[in-house]
C-alpha positions as CSV (number, residue, x, y, z in Angstrom):
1,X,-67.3,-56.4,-72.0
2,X,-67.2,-54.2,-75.5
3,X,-64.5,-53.4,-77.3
4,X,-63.5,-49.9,-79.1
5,X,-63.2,-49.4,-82.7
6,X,-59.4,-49.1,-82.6
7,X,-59.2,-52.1,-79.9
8,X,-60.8,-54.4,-82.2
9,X,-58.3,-53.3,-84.9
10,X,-55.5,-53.5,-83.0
11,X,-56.3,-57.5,-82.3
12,X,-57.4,-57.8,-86.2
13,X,-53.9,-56.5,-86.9
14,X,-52.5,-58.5,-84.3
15,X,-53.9,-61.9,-85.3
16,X,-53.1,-61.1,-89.3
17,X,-49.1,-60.6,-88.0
18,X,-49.4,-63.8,-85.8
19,X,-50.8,-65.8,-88.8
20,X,-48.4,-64.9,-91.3
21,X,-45.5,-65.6,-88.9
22,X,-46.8,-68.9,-88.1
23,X,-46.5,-72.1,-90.6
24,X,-49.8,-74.1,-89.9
25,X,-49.3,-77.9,-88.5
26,X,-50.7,-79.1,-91.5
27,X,-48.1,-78.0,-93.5
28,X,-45.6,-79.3,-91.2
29,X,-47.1,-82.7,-91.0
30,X,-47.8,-82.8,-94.8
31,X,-43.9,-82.3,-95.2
32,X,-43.2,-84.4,-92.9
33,X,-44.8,-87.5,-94.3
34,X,-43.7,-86.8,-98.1
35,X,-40.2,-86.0,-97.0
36,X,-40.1,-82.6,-99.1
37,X,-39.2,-79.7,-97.0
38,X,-40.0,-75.5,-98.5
39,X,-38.6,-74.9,-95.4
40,X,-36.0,-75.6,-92.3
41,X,-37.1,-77.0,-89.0
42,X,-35.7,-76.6,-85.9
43,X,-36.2,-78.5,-82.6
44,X,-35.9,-76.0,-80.1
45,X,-35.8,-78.9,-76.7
46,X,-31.8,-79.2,-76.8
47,X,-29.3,-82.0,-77.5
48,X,-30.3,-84.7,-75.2
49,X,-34.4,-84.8,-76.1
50,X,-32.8,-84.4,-79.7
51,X,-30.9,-87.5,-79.7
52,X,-33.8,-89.9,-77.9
53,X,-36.0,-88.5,-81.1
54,X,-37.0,-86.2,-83.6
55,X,-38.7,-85.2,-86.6
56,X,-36.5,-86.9,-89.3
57,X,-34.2,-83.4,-91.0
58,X,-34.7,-81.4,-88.1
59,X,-32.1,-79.5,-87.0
60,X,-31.2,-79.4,-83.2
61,X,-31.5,-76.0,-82.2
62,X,-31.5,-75.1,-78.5
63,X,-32.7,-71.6,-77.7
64,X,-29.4,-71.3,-75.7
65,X,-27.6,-71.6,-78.8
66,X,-29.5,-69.4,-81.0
67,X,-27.1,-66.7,-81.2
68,X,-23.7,-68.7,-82.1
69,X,-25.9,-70.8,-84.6
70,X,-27.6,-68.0,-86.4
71,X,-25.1,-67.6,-89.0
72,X,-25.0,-71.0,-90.1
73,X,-29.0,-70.6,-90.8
74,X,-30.3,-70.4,-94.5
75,X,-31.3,-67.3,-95.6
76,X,-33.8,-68.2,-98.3
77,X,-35.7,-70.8,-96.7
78,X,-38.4,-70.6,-93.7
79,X,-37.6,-71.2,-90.2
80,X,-40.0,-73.2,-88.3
81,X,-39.3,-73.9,-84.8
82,X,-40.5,-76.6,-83.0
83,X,-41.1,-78.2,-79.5
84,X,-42.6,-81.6,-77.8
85,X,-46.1,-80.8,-77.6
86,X,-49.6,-82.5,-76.9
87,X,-52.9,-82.5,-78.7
C-alpha cells in the first residue's frame, strides 16, 4: 500500500496534535517518585477502584462525573488523565 502526498501529511499532522496533547509516562512516573507535580492527575476508573488504590495526589475523576466536576478543575495547570493499565 502507498500513500498520497496529502495522506502522509494528514497523519504527520495528526501524530504532531496527538503528541503534544499527550504527557509522556516518563514524566508521570518521574513526578510521581519525587512527589512534585507541573500538573494535575486524574484517575479516570471511578470511586470504588479509587479507594482500593491510587497514584498518591490523584484526583478521583470518573468520566461520568466529568461534567459536574469541570468547574472545580484548575485552570493553569495540565490535566493528565489516567487509567489501570498493563505493560
Amino acid at each position: 500500500m502507498s500513500f498520497t502526498s496529502d495522506e502522509i501529511r494528514s497523519n504527520q499532522q495528526y501524530f504532531i496534535h496527538k503528541l503534544q496533547a499527550e504527557k509522556q509516562r516518563t514524566d508521570v512516573l518521574k513526578a510521581v517518585d519525587s512527589g512534585k507535580f507541573d500538573f494535575v492527575l486524574l484517575d479516570t476508573l471511578g470511586r470504588e477502584a479509587f479507594v482500593q488504590g491510587h497514584i498518591p495526589s490523584a484526583w478521583c475523576l470518573p468520566p461520568w462525573e466529568l461534567e459536574q466536576v469541570t468547574p472545580l478543575l484548575p485552570r493553569d495547570k495540565e490535566l493528565v488523565t489516567y487509567c489501570w493499565g498493563h505493560d
